[in-house]
C-alpha positions in Angstrom: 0.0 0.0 0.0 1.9 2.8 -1.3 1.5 6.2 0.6 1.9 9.0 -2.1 1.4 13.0 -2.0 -1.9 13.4 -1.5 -2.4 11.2 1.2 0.6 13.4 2.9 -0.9 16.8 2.4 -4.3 15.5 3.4 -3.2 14.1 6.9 -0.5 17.0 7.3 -3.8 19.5 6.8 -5.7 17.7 9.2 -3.0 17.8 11.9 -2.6 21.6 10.6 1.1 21.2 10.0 2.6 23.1 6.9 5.3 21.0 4.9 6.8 22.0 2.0 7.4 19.9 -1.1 10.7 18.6 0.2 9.4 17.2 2.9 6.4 16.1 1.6 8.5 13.8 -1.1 10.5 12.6 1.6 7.5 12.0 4.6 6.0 9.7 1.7 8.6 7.8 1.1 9.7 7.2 5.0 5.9 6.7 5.7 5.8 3.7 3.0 8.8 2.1 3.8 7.1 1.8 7.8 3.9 0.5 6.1 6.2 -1.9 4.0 7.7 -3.1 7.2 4.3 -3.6 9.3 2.9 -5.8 6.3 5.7 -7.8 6.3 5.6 -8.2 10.5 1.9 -9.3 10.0 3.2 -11.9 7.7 4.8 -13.3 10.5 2.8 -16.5 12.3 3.3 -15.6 16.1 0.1 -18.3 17.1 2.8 -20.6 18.9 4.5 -17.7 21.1 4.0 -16.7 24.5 3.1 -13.2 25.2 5.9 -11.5 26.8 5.4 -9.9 30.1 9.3 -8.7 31.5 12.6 -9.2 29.4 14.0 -9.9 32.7 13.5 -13.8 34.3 13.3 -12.4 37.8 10.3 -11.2 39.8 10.9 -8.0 42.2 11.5 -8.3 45.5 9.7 -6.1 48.2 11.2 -4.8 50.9 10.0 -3.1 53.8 8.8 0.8 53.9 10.9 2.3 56.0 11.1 5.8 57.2 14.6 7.3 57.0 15.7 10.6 57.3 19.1 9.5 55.6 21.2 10.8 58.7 22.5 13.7 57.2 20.4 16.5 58.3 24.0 18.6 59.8 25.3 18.3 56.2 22.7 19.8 54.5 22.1 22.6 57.2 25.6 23.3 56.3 24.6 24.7 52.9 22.2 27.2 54.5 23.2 30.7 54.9 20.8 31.3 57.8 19.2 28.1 59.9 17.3 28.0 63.1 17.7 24.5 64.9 15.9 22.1 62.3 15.3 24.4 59.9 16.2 26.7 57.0 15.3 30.7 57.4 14.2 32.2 54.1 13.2 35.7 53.3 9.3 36.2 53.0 8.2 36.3 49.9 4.4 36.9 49.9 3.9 40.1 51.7 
């Protein structure tokens, strides 16, 4: 199933994208090859495999949901030019 100009310009108007001949030329011919490649994929008899689910063989393992503040809390108030305690001081900003 050949895509050709027409069929280009019509889609490109409906998606309201301006191409110019250039493009057009080459958007049919990259669209056809695709549509070449899909037929030939359909030709292919897939009855006898399995759907895929994961490309890996392994199942996740859960772990437990625990709270950590990471330890580092001094570090990171470090980096603040003003703190109080716990916590960073920052200028007001809604007045």
């Amino acid at each position: 199933m050949p895509i050709d100009k027409s069929q280009v310009k019509k889609v490109a108007k409906l998606s309201r994208i301006s191409l110019d001949d250039n493009k057009i030329n080459s958007l049919s011919k990259d669209l056809d090859s695709i549509l070449t490649f899909v037929e030939k994929l359909n030709e292919l008899d897939t009855k006898e495999i399995k759907t895929l689910k994961s490309i890996a063989d392994k199942t996740l393992e859960a772990r437990n949901d625990i709270v950590d503040d990471g330890k580092i809390k001094n570090d990171i108030l470090k980096n603040s030019p003003e703190k109080n305690e716990d916590f960073f001081i920052v200028p007001k900003v809604i007045e």
